[in-house]
MARFIDO-417054 format. One line per 2 residues: for each residue x, y, z of C-alpha. Coordinates in nm, 3 decimals. Last residue first. Layout:
residues N
X:Y:Z | ...
//
This chain:
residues 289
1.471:2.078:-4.166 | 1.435:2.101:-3.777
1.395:1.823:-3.560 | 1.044:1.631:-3.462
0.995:1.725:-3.123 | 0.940:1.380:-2.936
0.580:1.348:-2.687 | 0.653:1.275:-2.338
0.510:0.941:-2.216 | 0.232:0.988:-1.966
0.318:1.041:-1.623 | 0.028:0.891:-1.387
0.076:0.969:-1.034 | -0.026:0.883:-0.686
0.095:1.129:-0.414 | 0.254:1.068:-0.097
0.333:1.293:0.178 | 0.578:1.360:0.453
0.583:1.692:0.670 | 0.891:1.710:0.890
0.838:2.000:1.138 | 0.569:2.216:1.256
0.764:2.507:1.116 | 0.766:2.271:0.800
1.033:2.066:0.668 | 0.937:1.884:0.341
0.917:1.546:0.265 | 0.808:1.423:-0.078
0.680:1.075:-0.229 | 0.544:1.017:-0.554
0.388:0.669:-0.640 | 0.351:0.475:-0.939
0.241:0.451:-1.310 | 0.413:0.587:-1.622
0.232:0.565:-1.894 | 0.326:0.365:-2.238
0.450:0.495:-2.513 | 0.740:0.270:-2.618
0.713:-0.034:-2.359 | 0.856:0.042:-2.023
1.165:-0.111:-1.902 | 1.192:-0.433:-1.729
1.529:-0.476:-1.564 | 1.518:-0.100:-1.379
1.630:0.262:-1.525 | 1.769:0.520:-1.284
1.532:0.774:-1.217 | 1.566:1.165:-1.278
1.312:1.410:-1.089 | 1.201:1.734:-1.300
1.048:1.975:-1.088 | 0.894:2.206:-1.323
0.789:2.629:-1.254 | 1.121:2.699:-1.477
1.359:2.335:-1.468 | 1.425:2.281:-1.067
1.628:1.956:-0.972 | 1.570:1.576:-0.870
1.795:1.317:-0.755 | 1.756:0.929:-0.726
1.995:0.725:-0.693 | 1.946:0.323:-0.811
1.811:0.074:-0.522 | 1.446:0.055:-0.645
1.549:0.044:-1.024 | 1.259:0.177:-1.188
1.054:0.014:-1.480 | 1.055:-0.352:-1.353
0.829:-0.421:-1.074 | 0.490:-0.291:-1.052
0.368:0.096:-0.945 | 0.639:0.291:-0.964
0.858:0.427:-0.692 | 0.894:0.778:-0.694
1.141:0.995:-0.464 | 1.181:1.345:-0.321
1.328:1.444:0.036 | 1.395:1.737:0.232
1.184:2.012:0.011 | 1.142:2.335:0.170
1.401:2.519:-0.059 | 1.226:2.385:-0.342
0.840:2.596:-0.249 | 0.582:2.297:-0.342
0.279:2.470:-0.547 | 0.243:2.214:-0.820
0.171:2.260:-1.165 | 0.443:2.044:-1.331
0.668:1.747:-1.254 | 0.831:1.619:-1.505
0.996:1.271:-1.449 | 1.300:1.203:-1.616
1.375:0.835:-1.732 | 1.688:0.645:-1.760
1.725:0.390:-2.015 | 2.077:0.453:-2.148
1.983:0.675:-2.448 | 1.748:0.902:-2.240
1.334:0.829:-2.166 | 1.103:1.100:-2.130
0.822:1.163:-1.871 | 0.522:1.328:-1.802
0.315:1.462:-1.502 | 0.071:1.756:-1.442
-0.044:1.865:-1.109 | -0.216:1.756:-0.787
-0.139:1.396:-0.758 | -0.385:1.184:-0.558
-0.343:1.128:-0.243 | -0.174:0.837:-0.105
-0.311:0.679:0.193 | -0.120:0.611:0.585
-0.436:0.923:0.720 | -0.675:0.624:0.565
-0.484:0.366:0.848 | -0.545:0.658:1.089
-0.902:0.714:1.034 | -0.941:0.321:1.056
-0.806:0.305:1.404 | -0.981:0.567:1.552
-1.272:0.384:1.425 | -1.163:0.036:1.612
-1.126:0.273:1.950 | -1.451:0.467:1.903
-1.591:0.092:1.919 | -1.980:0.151:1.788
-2.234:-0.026:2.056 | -2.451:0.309:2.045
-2.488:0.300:1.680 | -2.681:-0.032:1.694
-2.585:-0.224:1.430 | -2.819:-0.438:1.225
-2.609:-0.690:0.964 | -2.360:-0.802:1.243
-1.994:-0.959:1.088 | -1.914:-1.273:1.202
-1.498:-1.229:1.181 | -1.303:-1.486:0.976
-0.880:-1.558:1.012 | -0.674:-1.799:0.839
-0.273:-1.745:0.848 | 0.034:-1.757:0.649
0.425:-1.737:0.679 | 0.692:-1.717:0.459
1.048:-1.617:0.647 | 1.297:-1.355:0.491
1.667:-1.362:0.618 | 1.765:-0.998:0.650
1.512:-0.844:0.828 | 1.195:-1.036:0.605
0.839:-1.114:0.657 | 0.657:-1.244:0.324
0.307:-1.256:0.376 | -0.002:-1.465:0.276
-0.334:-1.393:0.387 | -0.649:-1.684:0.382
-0.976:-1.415:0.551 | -1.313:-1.508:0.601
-1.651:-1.331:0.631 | -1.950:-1.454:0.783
-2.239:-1.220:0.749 | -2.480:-1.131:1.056
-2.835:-1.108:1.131 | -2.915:-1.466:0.944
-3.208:-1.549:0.765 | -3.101:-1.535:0.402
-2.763:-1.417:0.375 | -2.772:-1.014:0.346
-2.813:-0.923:-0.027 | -2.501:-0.758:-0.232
-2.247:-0.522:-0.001 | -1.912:-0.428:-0.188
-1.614:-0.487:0.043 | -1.378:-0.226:0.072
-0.994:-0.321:0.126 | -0.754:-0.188:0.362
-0.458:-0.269:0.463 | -0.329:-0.167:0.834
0.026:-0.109:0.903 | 0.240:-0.130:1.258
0.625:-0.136:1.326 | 0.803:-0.168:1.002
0.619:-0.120:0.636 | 0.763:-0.171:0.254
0.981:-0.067:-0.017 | 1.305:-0.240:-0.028
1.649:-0.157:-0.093 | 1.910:-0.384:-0.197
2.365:-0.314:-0.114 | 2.304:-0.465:0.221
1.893:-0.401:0.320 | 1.791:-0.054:0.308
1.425:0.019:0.343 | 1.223:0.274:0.171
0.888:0.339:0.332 | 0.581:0.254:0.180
0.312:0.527:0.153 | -0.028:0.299:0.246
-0.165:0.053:-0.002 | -0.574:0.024:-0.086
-0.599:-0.343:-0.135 | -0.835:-0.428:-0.436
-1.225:-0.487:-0.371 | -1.350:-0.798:-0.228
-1.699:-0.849:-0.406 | -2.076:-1.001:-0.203
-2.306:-1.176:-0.429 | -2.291:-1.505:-0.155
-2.106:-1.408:0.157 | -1.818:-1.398:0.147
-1.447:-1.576:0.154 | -1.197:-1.407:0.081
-0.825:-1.488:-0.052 | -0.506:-1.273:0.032
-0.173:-1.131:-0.051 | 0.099:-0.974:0.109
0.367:-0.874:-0.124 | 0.699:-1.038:-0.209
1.071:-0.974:-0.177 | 1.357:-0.832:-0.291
1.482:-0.488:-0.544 | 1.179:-0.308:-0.492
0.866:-0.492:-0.335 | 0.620:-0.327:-0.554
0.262:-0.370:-0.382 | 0.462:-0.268:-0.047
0.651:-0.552:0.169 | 0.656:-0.684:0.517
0.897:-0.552:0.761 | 1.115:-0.663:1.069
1.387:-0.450:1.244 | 1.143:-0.406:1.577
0.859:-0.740:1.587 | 0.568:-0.653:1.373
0.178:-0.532:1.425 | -0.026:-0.645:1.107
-0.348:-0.490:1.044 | -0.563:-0.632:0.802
-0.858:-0.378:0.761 | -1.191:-0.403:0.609
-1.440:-0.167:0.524 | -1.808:-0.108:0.401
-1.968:-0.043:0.065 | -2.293:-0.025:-0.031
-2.586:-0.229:-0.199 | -2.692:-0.444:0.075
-2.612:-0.181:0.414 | -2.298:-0.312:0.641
-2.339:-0.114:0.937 | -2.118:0.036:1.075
-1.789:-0.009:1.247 | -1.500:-0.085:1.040
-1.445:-0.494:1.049 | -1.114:-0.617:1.181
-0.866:-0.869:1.079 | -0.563:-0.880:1.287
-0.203:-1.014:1.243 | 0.082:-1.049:1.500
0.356:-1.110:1.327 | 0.732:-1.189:1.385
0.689:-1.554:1.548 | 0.337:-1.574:1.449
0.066:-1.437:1.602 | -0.324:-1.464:1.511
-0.637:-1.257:1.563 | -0.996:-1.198:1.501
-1.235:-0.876:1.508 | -1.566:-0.799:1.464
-1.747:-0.442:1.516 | -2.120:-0.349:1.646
-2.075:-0.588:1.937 | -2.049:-0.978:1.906
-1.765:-1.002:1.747 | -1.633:-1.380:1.628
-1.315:-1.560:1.664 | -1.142:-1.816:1.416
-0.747:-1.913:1.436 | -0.527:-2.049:1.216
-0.152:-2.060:1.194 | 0.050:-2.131:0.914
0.463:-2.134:0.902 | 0.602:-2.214:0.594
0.974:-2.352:0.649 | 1.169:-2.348:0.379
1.389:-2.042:0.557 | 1.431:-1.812:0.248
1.765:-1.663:0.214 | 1.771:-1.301:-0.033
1.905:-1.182:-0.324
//
């Protein structure tokens, strides 16, 4: 499926803000990789941001929460602040990404992750809040290479508004502009003799003839084969995209979970969204006596 050099490549490198935003960085080979604190102040009881932002060498990609056919996520460890929680990564819309006969879903160029952090007390005495960062990523073209890399930001507890970076904010309304909304109209699925599911997509004011592209990639491994075709059609006011089945289909019953993408030419141009969706399993007509 894929070579893995056996080399694991970690680098580690600490740096501190001292205006009303942190920031610390580290390059690797293929990856240059920054943590970076949303400016603001980080209030006990609330919820500020984090980003990890990784800039990549051309033809190079790391991976989506669901790889597709090869390769692994990014993942990573905090360290905080006593009382303090890491929320989950929020994940942007993935690109697909052909590699030989496999296709991946994943990021080239430039992504940011983001993950809130839930504020609990500020540490005793202190006017700022270390906060530490242990990533893991899987950067592939067509040979994949591990690598890792340490990174902690001293984050200020009293912020002076005049100090904020417009540049590092800039940066975080773009990274939530990269977000998945959430679906605006009914979804459901059913499951044919070989495995294959159709999605039904309902409630949705998307004009067909607009439509340039349509694809879902679920949620975790397994249901959906990343690399099968995809094609969708018109049923009444329904879209109804078919999906070719993956190694690990769904248990009888159980929802549907993933991500919807659609691009649609506009007079502005090419639009491209992403939606998140749950499609619950369709319920069977019982036949006729």
């Amino acid at each position: 499926m894929r070579t893995v050099r056996l080399s694991l490549l970690v680098l580690t490198l600490l740096a501190a803000g001292e205006m009303a935003w942190a920031a610390a960085s580290l390059r690797t080979p293929h990856v240059e990789l920054h943590l970076e604190a949303e400016p603001g102040p980080a209030e006990p009881g609330k919820t500020f941001w984090l980003a990890l932002r990784f800039d990549l060498v051309p033809h190079w990609h790391i991976y989506w929460r669901n790889p597709g056919d090869s390769g692994e996520a990014p993942r990573v460890q905090w360290q905080l602040p006593n009382g303090w929680r890491a929320g989950e990564i929020h994940w942007p819309v993935p690109e697909r990404i052909p590699v030989g006969p496999l296709v991946n879903l994943g990021y080239e160029n430039s992504v940011s992750l983001l993950v809130p952090i839930q504020v609990a007390s500020a540490p005793h005495g202190r006017d700022s809040a270390r906060i530490a960062a242990q990533a893991t990523w899987l950067v592939c073209r067509e040979e994949c290479i591990p690598e890792s890399g340490s990174l902690a930001i001293e984050l200020p507890l009293s912020i002076d508004g005049s100090l904020a970076d417009p540049v590092a904010a800039g940066r975080f309304e773009a990274a939530r502009g990269r977000l998945p909304l959430r679906f605006p109209g009914s979804a459901r699925y059913e499951t044919d003799d070989t495995g294959a599911l159709r999605l039904h997509l309902g409630a949705i004011d998307w004009p067909a003839e607009r439509i340039d592209a349509l694809w879902f990639a679920s949620a975790d491994w397994g249901p959906v084969a990343a690399s099968g075709t995809q094609h969708w059609e018109t049923d009444g006011d329904e879209l109804v995209l078919s999906l070719p089945p993956g190694e690990a289909p769904l248990a009888a019953g159980k929802a549907l979970e993933g991500l919807l993408v659609m691009a649609e030419q506009t007079s502005d141009g090419r639009l491209r969204r992403g939606f998140e969706l749950r499609a619950e399993a369709a319920t069977a007509t019982p036949p006729a006596a």
